[in-house]
N, CA, C and O of each residue as an XYZ file, in Angstrom:
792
protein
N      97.418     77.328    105.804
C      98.085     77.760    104.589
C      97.207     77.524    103.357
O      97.361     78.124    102.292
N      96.342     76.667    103.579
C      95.674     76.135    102.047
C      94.675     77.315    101.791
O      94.409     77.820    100.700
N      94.005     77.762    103.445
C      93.072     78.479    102.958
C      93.864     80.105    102.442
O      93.582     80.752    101.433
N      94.828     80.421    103.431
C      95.360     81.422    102.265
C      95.537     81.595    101.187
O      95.194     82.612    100.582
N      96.266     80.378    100.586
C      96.128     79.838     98.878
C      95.141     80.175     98.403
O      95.174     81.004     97.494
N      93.946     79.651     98.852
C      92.588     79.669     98.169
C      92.091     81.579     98.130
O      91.333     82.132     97.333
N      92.742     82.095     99.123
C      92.028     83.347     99.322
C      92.496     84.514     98.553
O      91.988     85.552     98.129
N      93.965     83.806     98.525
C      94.653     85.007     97.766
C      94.157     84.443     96.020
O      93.768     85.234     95.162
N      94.235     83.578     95.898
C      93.752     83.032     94.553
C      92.502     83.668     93.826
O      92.368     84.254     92.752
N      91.662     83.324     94.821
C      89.962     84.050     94.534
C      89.960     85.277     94.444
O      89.271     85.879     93.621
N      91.132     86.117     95.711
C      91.038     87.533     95.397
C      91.794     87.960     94.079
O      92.004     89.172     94.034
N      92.109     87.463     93.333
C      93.272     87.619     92.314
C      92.285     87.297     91.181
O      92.512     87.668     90.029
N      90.981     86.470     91.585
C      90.239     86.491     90.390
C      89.614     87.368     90.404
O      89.315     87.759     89.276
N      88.990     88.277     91.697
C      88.300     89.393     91.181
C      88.729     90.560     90.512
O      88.074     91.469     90.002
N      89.680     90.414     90.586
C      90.611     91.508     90.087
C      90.166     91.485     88.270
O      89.801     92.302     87.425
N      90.502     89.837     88.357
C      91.447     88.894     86.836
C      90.705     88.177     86.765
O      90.040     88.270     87.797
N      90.220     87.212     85.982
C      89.253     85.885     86.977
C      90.662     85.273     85.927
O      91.210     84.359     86.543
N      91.171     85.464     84.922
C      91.867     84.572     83.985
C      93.308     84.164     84.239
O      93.852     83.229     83.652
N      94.047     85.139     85.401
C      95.183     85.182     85.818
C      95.326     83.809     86.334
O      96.014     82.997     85.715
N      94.634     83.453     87.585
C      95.088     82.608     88.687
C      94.715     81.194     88.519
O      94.946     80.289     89.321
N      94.005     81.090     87.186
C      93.306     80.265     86.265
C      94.592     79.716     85.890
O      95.181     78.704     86.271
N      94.891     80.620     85.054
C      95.843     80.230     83.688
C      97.419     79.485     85.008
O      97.859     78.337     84.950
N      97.859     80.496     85.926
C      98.773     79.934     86.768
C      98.247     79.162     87.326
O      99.276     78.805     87.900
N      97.334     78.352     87.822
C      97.523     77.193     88.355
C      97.735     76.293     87.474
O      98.698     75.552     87.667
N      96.776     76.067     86.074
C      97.193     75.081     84.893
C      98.401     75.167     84.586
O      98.961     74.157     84.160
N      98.931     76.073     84.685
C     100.580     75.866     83.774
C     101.298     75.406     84.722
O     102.029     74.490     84.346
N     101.428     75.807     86.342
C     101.924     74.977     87.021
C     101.463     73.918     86.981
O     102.231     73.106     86.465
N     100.252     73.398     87.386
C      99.803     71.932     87.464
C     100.741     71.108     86.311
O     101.437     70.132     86.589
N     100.595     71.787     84.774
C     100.865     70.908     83.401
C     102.234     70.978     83.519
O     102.841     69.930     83.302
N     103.277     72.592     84.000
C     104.838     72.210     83.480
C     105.820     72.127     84.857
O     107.032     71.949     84.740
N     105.303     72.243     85.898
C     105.819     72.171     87.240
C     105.669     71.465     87.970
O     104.856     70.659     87.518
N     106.089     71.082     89.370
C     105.881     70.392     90.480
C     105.472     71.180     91.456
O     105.155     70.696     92.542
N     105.413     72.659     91.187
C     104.186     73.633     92.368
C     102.914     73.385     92.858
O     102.473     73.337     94.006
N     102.529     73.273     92.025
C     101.077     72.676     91.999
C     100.730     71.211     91.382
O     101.508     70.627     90.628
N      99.591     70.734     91.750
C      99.728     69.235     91.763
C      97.646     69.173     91.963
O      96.948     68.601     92.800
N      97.350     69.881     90.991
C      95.552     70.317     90.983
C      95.216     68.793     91.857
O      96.042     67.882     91.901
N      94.017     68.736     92.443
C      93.302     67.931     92.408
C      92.670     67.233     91.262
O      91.828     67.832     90.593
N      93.017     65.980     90.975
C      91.725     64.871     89.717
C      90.264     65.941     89.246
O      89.829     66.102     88.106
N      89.736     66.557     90.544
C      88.763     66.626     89.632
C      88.861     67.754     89.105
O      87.986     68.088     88.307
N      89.960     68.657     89.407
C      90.369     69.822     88.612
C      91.488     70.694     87.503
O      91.842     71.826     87.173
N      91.786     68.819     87.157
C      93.126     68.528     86.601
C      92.622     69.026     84.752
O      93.388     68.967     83.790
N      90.878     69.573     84.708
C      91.326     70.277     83.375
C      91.766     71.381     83.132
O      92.095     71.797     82.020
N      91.836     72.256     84.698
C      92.279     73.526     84.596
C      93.762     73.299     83.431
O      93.933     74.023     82.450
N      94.651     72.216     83.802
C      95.808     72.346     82.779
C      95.879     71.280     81.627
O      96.879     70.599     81.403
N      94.364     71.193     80.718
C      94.568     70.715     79.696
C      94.775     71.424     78.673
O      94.401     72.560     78.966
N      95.224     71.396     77.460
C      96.226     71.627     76.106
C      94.900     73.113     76.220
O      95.176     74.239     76.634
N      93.612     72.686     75.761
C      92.996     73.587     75.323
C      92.461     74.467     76.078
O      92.093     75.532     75.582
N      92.275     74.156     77.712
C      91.763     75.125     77.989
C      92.718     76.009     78.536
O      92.356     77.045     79.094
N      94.100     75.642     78.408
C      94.928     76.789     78.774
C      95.094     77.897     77.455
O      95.109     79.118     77.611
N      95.190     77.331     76.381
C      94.765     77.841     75.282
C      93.734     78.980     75.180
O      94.011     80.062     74.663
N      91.988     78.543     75.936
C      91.229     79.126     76.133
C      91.587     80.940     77.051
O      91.408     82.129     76.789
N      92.342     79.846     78.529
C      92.447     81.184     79.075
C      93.342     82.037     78.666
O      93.148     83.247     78.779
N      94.390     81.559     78.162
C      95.539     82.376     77.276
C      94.206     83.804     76.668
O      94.072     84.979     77.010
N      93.530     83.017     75.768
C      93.140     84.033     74.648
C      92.013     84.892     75.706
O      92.008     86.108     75.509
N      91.310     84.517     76.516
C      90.654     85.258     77.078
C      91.131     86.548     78.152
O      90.627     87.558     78.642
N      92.453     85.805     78.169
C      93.364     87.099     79.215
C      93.872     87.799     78.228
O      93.638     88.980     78.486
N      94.371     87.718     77.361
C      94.261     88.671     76.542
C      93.295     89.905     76.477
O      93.429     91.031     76.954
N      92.217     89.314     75.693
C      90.840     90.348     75.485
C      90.897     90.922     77.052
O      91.241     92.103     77.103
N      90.645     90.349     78.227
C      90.688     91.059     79.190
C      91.589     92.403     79.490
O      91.325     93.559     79.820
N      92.535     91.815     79.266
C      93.744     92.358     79.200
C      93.644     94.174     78.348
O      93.948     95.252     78.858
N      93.387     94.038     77.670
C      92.941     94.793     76.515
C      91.642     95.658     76.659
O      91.629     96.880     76.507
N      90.591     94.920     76.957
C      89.575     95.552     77.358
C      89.551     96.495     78.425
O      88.805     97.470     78.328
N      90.290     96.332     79.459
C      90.076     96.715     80.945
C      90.947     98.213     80.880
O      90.817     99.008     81.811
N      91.840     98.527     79.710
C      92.441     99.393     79.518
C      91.991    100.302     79.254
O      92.457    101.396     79.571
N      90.264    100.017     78.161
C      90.081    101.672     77.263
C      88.693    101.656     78.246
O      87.790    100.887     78.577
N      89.184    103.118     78.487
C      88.095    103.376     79.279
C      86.706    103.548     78.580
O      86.593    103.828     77.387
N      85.617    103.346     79.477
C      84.116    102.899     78.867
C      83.939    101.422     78.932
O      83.139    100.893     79.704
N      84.875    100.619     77.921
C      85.133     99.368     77.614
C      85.510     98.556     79.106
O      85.222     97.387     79.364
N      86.097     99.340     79.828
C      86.534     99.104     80.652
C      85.565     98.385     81.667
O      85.734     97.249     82.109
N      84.549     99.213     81.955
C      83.031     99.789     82.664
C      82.141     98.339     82.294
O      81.757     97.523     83.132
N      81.921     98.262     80.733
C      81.183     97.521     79.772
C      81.796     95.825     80.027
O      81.269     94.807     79.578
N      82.686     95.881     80.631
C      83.683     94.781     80.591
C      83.285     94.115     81.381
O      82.871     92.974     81.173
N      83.345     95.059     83.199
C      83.399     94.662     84.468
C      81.662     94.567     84.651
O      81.284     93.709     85.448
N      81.168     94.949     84.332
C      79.562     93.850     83.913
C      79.904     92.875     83.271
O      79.589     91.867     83.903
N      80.394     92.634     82.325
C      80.085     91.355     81.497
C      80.934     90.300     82.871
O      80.170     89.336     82.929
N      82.072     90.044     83.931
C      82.782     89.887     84.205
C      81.983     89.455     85.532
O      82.228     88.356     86.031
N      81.053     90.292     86.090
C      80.304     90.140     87.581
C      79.979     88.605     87.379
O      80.079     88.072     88.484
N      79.623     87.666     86.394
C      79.503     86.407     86.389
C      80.494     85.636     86.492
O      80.526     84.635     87.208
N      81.363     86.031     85.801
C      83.009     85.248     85.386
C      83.939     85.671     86.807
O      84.376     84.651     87.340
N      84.176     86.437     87.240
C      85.092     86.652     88.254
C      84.616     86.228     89.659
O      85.604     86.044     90.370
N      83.487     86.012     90.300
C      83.571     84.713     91.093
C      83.106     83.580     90.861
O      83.220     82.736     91.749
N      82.631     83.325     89.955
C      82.686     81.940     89.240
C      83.815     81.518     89.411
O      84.043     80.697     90.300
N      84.986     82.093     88.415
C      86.296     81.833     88.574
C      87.037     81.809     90.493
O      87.898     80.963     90.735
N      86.689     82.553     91.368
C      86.869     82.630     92.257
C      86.822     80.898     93.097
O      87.685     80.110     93.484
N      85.149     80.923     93.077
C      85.210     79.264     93.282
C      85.870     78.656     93.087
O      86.545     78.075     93.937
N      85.984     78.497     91.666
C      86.912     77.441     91.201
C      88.534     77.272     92.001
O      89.024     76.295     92.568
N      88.956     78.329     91.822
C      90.665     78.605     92.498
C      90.254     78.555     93.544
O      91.083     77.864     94.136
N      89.136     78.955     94.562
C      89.328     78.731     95.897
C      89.017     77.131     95.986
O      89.693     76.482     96.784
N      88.367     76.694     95.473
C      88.093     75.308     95.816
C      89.409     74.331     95.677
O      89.994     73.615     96.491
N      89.631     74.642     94.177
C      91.003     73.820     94.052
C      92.248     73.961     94.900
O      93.062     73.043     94.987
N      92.397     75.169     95.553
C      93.557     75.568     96.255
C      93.656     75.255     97.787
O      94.579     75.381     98.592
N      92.040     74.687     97.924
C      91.878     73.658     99.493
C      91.795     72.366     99.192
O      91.404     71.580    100.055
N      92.205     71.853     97.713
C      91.920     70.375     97.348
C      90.655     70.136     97.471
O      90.370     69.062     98.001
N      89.697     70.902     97.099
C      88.381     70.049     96.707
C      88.096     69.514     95.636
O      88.486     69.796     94.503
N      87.155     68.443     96.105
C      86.871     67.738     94.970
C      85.550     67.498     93.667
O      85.028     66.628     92.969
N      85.504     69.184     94.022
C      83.966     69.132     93.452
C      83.713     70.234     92.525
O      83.306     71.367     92.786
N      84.146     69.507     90.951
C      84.157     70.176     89.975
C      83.035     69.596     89.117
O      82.317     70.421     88.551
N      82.761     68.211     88.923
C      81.522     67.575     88.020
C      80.654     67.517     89.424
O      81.021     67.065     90.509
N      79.969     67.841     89.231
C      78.138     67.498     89.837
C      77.026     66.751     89.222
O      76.008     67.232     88.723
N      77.426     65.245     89.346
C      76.644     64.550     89.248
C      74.724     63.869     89.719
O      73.814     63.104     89.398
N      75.165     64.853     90.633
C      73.998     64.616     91.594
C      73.385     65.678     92.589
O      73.057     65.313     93.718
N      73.228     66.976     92.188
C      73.152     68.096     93.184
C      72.773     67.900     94.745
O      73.397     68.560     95.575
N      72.038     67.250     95.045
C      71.428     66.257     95.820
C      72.349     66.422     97.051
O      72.242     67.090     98.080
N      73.485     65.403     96.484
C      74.681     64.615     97.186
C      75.707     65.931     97.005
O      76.574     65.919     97.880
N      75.800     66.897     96.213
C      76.975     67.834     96.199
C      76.267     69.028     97.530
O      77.217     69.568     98.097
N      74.921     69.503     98.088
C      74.837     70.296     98.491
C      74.667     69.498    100.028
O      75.035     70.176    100.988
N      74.176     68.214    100.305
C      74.330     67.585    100.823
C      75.881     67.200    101.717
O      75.951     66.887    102.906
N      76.442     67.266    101.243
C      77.609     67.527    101.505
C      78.740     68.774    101.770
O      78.408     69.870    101.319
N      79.813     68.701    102.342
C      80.119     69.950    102.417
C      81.266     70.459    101.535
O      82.141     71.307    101.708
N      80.899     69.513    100.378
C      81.702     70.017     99.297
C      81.494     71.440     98.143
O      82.293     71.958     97.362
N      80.017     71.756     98.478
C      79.923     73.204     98.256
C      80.609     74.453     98.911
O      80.640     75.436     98.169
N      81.094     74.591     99.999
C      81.341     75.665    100.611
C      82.386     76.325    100.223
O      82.344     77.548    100.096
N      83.895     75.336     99.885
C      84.663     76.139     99.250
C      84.793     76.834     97.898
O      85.700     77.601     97.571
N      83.509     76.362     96.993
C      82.937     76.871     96.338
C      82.250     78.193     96.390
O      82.356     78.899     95.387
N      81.547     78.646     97.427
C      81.132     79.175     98.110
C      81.757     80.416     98.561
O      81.358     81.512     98.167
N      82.420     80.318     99.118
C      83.748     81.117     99.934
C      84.210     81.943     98.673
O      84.094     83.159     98.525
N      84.736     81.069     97.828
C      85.658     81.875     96.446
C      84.919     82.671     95.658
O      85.312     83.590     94.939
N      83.524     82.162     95.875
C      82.214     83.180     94.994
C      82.571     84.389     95.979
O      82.897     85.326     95.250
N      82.635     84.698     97.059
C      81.951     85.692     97.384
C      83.225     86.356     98.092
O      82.961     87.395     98.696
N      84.634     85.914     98.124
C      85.294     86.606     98.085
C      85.672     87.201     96.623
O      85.876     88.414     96.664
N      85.819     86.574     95.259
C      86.014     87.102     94.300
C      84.994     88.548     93.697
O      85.193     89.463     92.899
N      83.576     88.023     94.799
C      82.866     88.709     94.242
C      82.739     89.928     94.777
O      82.335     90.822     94.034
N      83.051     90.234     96.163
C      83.652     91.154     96.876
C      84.667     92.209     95.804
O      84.442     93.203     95.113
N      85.795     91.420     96.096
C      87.069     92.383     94.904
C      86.088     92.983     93.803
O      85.811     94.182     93.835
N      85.659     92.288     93.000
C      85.076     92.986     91.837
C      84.218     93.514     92.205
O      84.440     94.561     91.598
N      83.561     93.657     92.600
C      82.073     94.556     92.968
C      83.087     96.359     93.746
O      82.922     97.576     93.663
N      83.854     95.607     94.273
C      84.617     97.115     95.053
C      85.398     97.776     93.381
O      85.350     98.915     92.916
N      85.966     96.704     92.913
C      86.692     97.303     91.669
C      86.371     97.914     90.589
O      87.005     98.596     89.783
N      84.689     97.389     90.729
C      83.830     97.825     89.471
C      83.273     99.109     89.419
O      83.069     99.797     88.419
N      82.890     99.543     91.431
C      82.203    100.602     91.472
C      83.423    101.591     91.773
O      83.087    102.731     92.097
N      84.720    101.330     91.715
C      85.982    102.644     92.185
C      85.888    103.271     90.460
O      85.506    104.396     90.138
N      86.401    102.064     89.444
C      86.967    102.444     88.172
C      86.022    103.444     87.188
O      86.453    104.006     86.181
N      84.643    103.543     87.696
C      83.497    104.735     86.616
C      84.079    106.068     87.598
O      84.318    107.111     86.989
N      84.296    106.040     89.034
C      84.610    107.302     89.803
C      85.924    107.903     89.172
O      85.978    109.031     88.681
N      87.347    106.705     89.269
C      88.271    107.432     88.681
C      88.611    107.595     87.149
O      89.705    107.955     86.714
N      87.204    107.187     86.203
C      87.591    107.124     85.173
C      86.740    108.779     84.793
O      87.391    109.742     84.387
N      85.860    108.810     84.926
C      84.972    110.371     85.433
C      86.274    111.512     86.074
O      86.687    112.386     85.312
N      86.732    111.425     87.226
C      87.406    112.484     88.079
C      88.788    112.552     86.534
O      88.836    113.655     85.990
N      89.623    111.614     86.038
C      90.734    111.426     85.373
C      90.344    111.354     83.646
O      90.863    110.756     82.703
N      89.186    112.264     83.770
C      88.619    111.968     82.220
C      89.132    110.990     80.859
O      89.264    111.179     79.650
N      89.400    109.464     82.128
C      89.446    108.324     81.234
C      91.217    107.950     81.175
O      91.632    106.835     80.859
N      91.910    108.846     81.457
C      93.058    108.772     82.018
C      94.114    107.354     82.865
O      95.077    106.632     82.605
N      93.097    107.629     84.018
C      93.357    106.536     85.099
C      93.453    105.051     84.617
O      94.370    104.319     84.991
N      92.390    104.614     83.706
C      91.843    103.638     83.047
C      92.724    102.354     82.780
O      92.475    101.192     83.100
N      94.106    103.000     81.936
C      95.081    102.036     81.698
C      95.975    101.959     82.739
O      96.905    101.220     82.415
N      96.077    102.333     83.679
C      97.570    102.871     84.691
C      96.437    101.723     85.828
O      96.811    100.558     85.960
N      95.281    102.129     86.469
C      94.973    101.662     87.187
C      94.654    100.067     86.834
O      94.728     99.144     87.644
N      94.295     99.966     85.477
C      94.307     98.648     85.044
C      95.684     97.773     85.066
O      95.530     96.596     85.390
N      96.924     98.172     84.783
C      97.690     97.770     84.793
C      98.046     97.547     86.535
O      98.483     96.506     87.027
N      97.756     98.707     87.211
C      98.225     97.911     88.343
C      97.627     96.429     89.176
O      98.140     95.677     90.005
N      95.990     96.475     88.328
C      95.414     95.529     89.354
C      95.772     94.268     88.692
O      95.604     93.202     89.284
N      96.196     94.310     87.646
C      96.721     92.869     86.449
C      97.730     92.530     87.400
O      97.808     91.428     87.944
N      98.800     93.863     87.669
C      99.986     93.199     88.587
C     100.018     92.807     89.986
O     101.020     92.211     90.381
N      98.994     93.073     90.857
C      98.162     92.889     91.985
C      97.720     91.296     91.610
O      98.450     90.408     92.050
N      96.783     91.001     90.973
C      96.848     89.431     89.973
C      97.402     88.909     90.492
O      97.413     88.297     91.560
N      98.402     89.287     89.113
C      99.704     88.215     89.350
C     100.352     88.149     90.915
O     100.885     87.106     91.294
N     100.308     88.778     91.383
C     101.328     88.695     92.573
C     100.278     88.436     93.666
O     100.667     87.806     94.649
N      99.044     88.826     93.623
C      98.236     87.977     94.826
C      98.144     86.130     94.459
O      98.234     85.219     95.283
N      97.959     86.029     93.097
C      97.955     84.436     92.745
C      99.861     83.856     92.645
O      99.927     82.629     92.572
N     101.260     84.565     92.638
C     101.924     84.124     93.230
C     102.244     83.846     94.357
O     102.848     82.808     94.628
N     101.851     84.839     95.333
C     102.093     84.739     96.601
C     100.902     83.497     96.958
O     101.112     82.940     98.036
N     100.004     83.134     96.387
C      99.176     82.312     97.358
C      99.825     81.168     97.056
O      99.743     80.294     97.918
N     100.628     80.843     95.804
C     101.210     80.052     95.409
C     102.132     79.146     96.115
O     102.065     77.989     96.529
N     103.349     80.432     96.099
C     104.598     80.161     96.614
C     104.900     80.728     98.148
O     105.932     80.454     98.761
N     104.078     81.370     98.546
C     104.325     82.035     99.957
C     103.299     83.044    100.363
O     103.247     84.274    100.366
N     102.452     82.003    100.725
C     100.992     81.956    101.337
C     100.662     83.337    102.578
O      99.906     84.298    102.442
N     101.211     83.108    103.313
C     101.575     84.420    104.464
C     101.844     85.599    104.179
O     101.923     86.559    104.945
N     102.048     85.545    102.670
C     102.560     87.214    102.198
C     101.447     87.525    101.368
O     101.618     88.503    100.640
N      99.616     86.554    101.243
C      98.754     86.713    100.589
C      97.910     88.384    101.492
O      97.513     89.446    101.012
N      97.959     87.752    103.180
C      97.458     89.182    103.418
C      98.247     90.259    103.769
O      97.640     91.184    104.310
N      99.492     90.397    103.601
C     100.447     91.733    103.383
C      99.606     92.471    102.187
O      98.955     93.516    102.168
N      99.942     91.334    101.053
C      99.307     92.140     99.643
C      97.813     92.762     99.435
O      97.553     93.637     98.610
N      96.765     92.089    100.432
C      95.601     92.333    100.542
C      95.405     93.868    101.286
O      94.813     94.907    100.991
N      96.237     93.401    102.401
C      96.174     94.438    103.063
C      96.902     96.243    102.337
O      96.723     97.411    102.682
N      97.506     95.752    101.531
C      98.416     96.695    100.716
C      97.262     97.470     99.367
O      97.010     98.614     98.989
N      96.892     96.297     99.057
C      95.918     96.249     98.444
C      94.526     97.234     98.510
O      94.204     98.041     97.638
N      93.869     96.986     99.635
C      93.045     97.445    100.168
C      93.287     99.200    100.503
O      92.291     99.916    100.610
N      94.217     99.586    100.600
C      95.253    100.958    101.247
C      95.379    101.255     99.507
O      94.404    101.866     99.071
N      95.963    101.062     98.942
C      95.921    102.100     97.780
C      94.834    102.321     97.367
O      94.405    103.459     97.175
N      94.196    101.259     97.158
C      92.630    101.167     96.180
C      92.367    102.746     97.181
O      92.543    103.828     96.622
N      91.957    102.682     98.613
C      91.161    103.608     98.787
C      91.998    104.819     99.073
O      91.406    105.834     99.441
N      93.311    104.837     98.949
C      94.346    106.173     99.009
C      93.727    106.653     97.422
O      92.796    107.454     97.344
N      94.382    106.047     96.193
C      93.682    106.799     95.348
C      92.358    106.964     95.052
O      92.231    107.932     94.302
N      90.926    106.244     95.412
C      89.975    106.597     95.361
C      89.880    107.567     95.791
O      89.456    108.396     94.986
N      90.184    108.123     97.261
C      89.969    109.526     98.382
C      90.969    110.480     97.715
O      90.368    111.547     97.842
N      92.188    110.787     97.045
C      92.670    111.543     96.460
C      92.085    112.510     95.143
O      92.060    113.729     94.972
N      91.535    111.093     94.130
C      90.833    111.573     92.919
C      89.618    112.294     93.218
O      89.218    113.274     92.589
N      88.859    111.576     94.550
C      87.894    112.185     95.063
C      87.481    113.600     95.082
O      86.535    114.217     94.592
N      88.822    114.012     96.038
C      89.025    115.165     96.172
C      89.159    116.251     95.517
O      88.711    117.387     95.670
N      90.186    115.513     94.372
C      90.030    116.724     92.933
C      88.727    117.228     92.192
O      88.463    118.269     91.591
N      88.011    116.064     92.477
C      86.692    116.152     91.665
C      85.706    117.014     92.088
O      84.824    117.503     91.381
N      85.946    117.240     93.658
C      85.186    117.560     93.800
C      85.207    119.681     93.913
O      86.271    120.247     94.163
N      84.456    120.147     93.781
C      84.132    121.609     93.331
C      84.716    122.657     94.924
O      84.023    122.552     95.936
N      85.822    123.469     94.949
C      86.216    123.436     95.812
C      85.536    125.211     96.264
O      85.610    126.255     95.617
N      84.985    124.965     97.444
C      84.137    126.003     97.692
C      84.995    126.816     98.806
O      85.121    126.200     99.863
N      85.649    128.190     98.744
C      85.988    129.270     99.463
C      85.010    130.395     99.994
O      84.072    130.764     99.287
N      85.181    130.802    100.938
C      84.735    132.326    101.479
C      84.949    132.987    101.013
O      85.948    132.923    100.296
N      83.928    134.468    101.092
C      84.704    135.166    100.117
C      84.267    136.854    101.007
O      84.705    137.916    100.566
């Protein structure tokens, strides 16, 4: 179950990196859902929920106008499995947020779930980054806010479900995975120049 947590979490950052962020701190700080690990207990301090507040925002916002959109999910290829790590690590209880000693952190096998969340987060976004220039091109910029809005709500609900009901992380993945490429292969199709006999 933990590693589902962690998976649906990370995948929820590639999407978001700020979503599954911001929900674990607010649970950790106003709930008994979550219960972070010590060494990741600043995810829910005063300011940096503050931080991610304002940064999901701009995300939020950005990911809507198309171009910006595009311009975004580059700036983001760093931040969204970065962020990935982090939620995957914390969501298996690791304990390896300060690195005191690289040495002793790689030495150990407290890198990996680190590891894992990089490159599943980085997965999602890399697939998300190269669909949204296709359907923003085929939907002349159209798609932009509609498809943005759905993957915000994909987010949220892949980082609830890893939350509260772990087993329903790969329903959503799997659900997930099926639209992304139902509407990719649909828009596809329009786009493309439709050649008859004649």
């Amino acid at each position: 179950m933990e590693f589902l947590t962690a998976t649906g979490l990370s995948s929820a950052a590639g999407l978001n990196a700020y979503i599954p962020m911001l929900a674990l701190g607010l649970l950790d700080r106003f709930t008994n859902f979550v219960n972070l690990p010590p060494a990741w207990s600043w995810l829910s301090n005063d300011w940096m929920l503050w931080i991610l507040g304002v940064l999901l925002v701009v995300e939020v916002v950005a990911d809507k106008i198309p171009v910006v959109d595009s311009i975004n999910d580059v700036l983001q290829t760093v931040v969204r499995p970065a962020a990935g790590g982090v939620v995957f690590a914390s969501g298996v209880g690791s304990e390896t947020v300060t690195v005191s000693d690289p040495g002793t952190f790689f030495a150990s096998d407290q890198w990996i779930p680190v590891v894992i969340g990089v490159v599943i987060a980085l997965a999602v976004h890399l697939f998300k980054m190269g669909t949204r220039p296709v359907l923003n091109t085929a939907t002349v910029g159209t798609a932009a806010p509609v498809v943005s809005a759905v993957e915000d709500g994909a987010a949220v609900g892949l980082a609830a479900a890893a939350i509260f009901l772990p087993i329903l992380v790969l329903v959503l993945l799997a659900a997930l995975a099926f639209g992304f490429y139902w509407l990719f292969t649909k828009v596809r199709r329009r786009s493309e120049p439709e050649t008859g006999i004649l």
